[in-house]
N, CA, C and O atoms as CSV, one atom per row, in Angstrom:
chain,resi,resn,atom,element,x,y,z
A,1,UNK,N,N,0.846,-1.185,0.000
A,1,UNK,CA,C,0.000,0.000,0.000
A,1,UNK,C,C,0.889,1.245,0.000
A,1,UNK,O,O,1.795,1.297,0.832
A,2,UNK,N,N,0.717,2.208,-0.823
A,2,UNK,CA,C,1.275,3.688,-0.839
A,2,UNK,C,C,0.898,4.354,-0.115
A,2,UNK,O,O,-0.296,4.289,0.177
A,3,UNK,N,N,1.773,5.328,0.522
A,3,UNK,CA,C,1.006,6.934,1.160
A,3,UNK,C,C,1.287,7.577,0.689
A,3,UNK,O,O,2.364,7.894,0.185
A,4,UNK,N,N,-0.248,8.196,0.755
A,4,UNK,CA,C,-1.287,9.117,-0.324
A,4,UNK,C,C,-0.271,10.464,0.086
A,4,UNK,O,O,0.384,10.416,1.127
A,5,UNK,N,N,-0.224,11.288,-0.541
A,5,UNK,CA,C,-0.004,12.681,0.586
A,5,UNK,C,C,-0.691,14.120,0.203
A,5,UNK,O,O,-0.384,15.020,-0.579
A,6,UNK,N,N,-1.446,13.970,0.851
A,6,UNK,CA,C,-2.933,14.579,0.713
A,6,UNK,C,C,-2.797,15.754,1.418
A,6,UNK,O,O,-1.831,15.779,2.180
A,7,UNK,N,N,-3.547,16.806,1.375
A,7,UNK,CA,C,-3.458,18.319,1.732
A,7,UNK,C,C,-4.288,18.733,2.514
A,7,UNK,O,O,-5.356,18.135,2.387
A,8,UNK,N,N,-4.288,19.619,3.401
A,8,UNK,CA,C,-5.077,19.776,4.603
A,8,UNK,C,C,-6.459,20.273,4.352
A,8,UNK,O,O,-7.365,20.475,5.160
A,9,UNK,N,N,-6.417,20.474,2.658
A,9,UNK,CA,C,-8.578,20.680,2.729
A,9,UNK,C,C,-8.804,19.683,2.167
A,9,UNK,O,O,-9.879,19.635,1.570
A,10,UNK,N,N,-7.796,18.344,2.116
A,10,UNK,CA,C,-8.750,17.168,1.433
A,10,UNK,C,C,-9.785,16.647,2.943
A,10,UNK,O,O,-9.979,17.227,4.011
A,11,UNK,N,N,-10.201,15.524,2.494
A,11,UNK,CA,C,-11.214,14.840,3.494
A,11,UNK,C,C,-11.341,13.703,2.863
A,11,UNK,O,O,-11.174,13.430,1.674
A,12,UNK,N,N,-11.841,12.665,4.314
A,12,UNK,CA,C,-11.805,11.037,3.872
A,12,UNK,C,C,-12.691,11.045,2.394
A,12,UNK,O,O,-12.238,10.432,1.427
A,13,UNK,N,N,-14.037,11.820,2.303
A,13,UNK,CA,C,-14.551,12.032,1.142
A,13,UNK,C,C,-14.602,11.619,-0.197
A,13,UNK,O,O,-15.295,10.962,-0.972
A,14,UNK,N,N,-13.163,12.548,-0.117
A,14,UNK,CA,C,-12.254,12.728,-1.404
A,14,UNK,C,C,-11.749,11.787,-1.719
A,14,UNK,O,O,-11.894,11.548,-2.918
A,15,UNK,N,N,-10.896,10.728,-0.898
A,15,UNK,CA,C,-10.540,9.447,-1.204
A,15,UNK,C,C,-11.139,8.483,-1.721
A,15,UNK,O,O,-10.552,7.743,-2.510
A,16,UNK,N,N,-12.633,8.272,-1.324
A,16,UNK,CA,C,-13.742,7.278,-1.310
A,16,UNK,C,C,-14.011,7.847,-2.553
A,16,UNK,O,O,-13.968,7.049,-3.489
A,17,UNK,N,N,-14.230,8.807,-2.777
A,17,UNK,CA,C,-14.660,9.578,-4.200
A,17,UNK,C,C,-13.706,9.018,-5.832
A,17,UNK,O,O,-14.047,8.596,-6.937
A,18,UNK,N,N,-12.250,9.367,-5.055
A,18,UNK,CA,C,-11.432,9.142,-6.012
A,18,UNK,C,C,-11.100,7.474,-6.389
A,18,UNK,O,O,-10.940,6.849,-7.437
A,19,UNK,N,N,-11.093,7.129,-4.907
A,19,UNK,CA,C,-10.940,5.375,-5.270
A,19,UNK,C,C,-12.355,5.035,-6.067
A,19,UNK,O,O,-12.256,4.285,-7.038
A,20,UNK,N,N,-13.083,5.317,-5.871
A,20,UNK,CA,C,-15.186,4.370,-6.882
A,20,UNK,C,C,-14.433,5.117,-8.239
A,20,UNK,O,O,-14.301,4.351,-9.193
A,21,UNK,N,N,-14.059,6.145,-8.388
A,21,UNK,CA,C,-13.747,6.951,-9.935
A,21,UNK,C,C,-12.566,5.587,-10.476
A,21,UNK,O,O,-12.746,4.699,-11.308
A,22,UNK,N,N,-11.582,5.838,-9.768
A,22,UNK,CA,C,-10.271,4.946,-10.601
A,22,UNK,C,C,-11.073,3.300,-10.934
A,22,UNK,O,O,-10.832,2.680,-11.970
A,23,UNK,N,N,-12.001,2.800,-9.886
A,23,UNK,CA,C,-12.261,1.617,-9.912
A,23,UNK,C,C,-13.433,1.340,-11.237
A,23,UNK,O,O,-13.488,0.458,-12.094
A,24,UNK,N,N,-14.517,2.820,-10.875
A,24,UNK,CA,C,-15.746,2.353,-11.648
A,24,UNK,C,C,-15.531,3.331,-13.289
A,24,UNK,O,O,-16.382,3.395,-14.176
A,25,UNK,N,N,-14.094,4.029,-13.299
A,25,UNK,CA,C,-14.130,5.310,-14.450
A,25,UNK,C,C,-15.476,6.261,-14.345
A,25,UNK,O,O,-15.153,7.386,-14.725
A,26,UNK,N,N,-16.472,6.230,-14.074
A,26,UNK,CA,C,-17.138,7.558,-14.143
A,26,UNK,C,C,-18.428,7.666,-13.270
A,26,UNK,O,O,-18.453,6.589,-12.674
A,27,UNK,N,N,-19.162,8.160,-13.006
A,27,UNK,CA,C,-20.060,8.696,-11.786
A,27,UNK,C,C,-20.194,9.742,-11.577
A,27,UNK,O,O,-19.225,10.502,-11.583
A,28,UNK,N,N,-21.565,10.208,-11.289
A,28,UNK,CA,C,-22.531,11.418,-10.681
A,28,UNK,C,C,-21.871,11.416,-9.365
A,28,UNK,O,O,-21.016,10.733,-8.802
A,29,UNK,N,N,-22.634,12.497,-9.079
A,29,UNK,CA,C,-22.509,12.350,-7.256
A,29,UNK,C,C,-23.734,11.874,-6.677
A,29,UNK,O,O,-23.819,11.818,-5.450
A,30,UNK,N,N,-25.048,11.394,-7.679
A,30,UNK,CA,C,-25.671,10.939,-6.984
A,30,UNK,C,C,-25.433,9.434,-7.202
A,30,UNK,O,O,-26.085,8.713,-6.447
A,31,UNK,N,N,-24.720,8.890,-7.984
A,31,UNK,CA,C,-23.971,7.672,-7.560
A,31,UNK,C,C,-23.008,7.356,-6.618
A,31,UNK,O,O,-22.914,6.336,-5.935
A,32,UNK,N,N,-22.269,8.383,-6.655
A,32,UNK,CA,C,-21.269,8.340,-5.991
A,32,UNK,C,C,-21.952,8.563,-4.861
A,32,UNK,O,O,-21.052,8.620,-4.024
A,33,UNK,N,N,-23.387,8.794,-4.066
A,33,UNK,CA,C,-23.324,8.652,-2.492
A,33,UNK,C,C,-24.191,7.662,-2.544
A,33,UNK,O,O,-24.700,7.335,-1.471
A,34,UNK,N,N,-24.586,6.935,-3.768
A,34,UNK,CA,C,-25.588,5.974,-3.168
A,34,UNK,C,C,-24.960,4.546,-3.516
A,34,UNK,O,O,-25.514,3.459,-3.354
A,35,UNK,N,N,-23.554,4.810,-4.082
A,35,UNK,CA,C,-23.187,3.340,-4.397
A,35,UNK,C,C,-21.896,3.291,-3.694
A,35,UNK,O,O,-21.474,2.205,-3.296
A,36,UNK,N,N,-21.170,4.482,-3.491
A,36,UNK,CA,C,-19.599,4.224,-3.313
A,36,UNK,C,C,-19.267,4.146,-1.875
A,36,UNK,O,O,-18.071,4.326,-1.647
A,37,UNK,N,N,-20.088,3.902,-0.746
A,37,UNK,CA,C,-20.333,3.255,0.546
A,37,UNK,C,C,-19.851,4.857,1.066
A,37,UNK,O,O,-19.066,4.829,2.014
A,38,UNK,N,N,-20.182,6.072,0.621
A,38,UNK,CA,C,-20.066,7.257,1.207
A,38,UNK,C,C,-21.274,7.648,1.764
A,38,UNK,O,O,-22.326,7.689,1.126
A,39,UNK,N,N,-21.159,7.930,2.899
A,39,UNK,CA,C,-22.262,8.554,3.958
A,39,UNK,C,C,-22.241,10.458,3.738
A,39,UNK,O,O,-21.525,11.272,4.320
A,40,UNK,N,N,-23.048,10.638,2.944
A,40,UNK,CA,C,-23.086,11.775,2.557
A,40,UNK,C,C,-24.170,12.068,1.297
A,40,UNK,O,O,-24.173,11.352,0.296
A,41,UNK,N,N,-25.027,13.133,1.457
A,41,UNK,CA,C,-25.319,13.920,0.622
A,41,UNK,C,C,-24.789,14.274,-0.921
A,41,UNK,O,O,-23.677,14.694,-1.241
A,42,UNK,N,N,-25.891,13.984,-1.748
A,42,UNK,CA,C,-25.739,13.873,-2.931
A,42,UNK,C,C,-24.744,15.583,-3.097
A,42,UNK,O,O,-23.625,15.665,-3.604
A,43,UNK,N,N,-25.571,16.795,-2.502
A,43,UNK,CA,C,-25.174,18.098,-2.681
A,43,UNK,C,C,-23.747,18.561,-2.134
A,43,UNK,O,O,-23.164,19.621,-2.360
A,44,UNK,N,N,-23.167,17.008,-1.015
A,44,UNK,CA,C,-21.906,17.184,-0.422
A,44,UNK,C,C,-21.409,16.766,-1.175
A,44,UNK,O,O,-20.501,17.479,-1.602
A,45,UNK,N,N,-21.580,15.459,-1.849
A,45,UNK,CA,C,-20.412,14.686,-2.620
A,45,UNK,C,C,-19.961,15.694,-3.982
A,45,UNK,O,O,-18.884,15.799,-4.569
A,46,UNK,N,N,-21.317,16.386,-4.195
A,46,UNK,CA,C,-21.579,17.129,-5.453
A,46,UNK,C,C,-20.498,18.514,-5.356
A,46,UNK,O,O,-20.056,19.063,-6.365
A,47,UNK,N,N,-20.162,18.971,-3.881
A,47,UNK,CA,C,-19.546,20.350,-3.564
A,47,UNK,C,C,-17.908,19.435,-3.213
A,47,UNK,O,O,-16.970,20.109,-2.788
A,48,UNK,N,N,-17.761,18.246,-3.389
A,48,UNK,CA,C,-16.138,17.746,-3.254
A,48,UNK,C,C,-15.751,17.634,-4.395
A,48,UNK,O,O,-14.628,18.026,-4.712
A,49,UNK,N,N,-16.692,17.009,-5.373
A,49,UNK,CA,C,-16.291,16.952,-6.629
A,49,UNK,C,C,-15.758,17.812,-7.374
A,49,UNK,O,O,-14.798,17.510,-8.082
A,50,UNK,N,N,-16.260,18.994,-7.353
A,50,UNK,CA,C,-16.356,20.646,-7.386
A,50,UNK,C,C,-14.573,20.630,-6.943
A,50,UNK,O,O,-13.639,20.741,-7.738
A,51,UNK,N,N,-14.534,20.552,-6.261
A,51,UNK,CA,C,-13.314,21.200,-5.153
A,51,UNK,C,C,-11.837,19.902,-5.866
A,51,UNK,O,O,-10.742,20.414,-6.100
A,52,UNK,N,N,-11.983,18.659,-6.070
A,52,UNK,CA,C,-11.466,17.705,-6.483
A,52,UNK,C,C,-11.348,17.849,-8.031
A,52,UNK,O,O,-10.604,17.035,-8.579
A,53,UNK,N,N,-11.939,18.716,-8.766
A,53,UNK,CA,C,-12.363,19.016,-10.481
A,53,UNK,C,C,-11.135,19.890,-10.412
A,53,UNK,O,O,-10.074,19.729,-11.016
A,54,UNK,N,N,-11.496,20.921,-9.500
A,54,UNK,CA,C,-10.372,22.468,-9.534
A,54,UNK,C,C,-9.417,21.956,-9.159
A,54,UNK,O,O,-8.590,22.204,-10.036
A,55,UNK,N,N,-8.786,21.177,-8.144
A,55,UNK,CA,C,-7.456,20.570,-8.219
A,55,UNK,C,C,-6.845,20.051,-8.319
A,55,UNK,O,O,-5.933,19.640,-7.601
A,56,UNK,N,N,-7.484,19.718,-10.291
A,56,UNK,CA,C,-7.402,18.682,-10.998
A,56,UNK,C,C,-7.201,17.078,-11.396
A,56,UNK,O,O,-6.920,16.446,-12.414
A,57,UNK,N,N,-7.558,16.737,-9.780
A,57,UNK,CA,C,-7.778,15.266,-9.651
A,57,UNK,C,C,-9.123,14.453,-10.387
A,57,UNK,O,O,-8.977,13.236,-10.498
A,58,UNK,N,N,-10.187,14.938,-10.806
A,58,UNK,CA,C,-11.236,14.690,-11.349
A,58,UNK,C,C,-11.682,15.614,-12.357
A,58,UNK,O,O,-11.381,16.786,-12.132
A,59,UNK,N,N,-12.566,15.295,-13.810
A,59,UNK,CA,C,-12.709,16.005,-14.569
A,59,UNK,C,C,-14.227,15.407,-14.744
A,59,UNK,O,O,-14.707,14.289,-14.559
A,60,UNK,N,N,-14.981,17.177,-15.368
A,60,UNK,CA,C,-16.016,16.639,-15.848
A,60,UNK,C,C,-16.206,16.095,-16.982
A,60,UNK,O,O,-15.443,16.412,-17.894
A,61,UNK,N,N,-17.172,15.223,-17.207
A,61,UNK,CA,C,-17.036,14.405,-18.529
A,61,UNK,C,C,-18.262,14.890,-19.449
A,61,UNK,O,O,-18.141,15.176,-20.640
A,62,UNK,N,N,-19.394,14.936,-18.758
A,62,UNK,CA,C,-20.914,15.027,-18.975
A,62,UNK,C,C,-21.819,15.549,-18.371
A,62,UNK,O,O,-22.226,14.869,-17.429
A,63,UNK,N,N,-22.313,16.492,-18.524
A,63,UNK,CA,C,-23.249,16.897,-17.119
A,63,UNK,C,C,-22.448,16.658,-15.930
A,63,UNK,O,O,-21.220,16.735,-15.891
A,64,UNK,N,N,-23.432,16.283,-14.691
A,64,UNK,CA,C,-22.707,16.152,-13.597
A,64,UNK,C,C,-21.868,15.077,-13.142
A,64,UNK,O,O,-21.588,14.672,-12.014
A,65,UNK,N,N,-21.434,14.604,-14.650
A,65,UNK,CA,C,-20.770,12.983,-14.537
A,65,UNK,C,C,-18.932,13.390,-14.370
A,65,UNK,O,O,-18.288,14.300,-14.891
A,66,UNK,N,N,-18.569,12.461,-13.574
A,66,UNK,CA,C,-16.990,13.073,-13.605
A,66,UNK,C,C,-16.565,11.479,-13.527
A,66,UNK,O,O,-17.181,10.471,-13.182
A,67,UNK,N,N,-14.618,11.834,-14.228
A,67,UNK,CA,C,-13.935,10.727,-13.586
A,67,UNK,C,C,-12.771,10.812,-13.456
A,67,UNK,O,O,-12.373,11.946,-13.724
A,68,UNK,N,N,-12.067,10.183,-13.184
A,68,UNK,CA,C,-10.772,10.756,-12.639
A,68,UNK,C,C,-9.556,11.136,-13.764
A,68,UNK,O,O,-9.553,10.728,-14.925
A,69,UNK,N,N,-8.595,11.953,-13.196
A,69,UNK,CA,C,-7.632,11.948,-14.179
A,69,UNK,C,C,-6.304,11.470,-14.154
A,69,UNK,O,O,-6.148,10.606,-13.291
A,70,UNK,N,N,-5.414,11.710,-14.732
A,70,UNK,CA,C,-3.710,10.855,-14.465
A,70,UNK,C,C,-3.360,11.441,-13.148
A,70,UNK,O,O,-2.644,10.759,-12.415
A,71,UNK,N,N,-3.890,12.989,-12.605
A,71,UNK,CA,C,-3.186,13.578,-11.775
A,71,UNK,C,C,-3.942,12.981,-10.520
A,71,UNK,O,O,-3.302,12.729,-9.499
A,72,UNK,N,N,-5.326,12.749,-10.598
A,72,UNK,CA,C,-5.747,11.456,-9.865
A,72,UNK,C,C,-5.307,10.243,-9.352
A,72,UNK,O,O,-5.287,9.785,-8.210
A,73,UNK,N,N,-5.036,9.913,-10.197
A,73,UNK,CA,C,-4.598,8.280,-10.348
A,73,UNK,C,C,-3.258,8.638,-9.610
A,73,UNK,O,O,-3.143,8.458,-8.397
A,74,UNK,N,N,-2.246,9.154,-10.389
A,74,UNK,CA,C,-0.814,9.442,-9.579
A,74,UNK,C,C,-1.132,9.700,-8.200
A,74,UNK,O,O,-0.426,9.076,-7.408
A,75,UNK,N,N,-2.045,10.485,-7.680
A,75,UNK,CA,C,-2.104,10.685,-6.107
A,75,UNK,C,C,-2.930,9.174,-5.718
A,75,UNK,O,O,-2.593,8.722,-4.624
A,76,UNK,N,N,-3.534,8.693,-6.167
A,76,UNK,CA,C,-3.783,7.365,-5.405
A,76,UNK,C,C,-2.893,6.468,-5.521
A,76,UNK,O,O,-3.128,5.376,-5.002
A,77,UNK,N,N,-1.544,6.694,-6.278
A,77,UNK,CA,C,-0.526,5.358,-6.120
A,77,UNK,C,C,0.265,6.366,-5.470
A,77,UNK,O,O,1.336,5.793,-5.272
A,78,UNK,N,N,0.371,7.705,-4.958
A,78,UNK,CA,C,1.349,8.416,-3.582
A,78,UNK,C,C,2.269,9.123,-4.553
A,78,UNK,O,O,3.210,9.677,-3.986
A,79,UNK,N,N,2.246,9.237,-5.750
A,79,UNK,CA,C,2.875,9.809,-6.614
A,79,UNK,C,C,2.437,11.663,-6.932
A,79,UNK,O,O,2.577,12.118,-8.067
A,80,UNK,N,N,2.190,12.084,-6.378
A,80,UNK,CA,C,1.556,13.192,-6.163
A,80,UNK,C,C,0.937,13.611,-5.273
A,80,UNK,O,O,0.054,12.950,-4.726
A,81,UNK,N,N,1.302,14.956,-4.883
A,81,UNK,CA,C,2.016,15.445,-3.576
A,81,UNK,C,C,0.371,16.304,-3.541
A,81,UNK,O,O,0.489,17.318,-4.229
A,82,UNK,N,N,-0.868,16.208,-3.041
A,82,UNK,CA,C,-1.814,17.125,-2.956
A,82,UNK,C,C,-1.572,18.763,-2.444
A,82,UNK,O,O,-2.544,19.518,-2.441
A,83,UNK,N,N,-0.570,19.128,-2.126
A,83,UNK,CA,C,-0.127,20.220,-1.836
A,83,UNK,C,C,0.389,21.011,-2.703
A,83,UNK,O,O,0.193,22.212,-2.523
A,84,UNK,N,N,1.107,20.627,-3.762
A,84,UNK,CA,C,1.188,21.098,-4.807
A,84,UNK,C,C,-0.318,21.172,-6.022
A,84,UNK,O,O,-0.148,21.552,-7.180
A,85,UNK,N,N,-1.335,20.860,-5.635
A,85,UNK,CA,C,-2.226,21.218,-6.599
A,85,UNK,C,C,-3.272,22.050,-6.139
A,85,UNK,O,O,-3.626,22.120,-4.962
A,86,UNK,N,N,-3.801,22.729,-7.156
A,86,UNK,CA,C,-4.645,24.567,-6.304
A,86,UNK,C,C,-5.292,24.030,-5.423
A,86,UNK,O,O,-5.844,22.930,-5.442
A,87,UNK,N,N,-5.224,25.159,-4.233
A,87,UNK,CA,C,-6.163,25.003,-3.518
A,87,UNK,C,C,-7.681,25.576,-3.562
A,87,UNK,O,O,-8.158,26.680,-3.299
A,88,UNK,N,N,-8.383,24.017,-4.129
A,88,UNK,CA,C,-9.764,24.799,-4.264
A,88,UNK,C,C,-10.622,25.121,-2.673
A,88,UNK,O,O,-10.655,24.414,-1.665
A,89,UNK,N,N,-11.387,26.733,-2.997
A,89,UNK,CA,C,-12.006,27.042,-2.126
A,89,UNK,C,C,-13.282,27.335,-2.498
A,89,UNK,O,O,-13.406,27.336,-3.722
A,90,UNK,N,N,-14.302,27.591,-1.876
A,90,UNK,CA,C,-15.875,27.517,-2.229
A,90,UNK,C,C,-16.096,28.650,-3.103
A,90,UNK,O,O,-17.061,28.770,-3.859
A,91,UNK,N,N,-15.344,29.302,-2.988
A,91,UNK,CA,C,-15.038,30.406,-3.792
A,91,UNK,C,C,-14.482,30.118,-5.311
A,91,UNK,O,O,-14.879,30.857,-6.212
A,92,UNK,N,N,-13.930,29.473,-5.487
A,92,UNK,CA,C,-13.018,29.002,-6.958
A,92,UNK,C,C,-13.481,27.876,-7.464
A,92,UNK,O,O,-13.511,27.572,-8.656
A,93,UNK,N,N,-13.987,27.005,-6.198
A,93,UNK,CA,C,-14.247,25.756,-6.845
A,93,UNK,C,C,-15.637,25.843,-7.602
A,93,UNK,O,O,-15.961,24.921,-8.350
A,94,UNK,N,N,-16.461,26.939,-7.418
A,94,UNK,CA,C,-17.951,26.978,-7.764
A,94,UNK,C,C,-17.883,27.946,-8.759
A,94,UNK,O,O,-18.904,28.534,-9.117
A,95,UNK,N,N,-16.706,28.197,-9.285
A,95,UNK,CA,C,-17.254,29.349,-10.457
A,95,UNK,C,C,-17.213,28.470,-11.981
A,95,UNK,O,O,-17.553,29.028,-13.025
């Protein structure tokens, strides 16, 4: 197993988010809270995605469909440093 090295506005969330993406390639967020064993709100998973899009670990594909990207994937094998990628804020991540 690798360590991740993740940045102080990620959240367990984000992980669960990014691991169902690498595993299943693509998903809503209303899949993603009703299948990917995340305890959360369609409108939460929907405002990480947001925040995970802007710092370019996930991309949108389709409507509200996203899936992950290389810069994704590299941070789930520990190959990328989450600190080095923007920090999205509710502010940036929603425009």
């Amino acid at each position: 197993m690798c360590l991740r090295k993740s940045a102080p506005w990620m959240e367990q969330i984000d992980e669960r988010i990014l691991e169902f993406l690498y595993d299943d390639g693509w998903a809503s967020p209303s899949i993603l809270a009703r299948e990917a064993g995340i305890e959360a709100s369609k409108g939460r998973v929907s405002d990480r995605c947001h925040r995970l899009e802007y710092a370019g670990f996930v991309a949108s594909v389709h409507g509200d469909m996203y899936e992950i990207t290389r810069w994704g994937q590299l941070y789930l094998e520990g190959e990328v440093d989450a600190e080095h990628q923007p920090t999205p804020t509710v502010e940036r991540a929603l425009r």
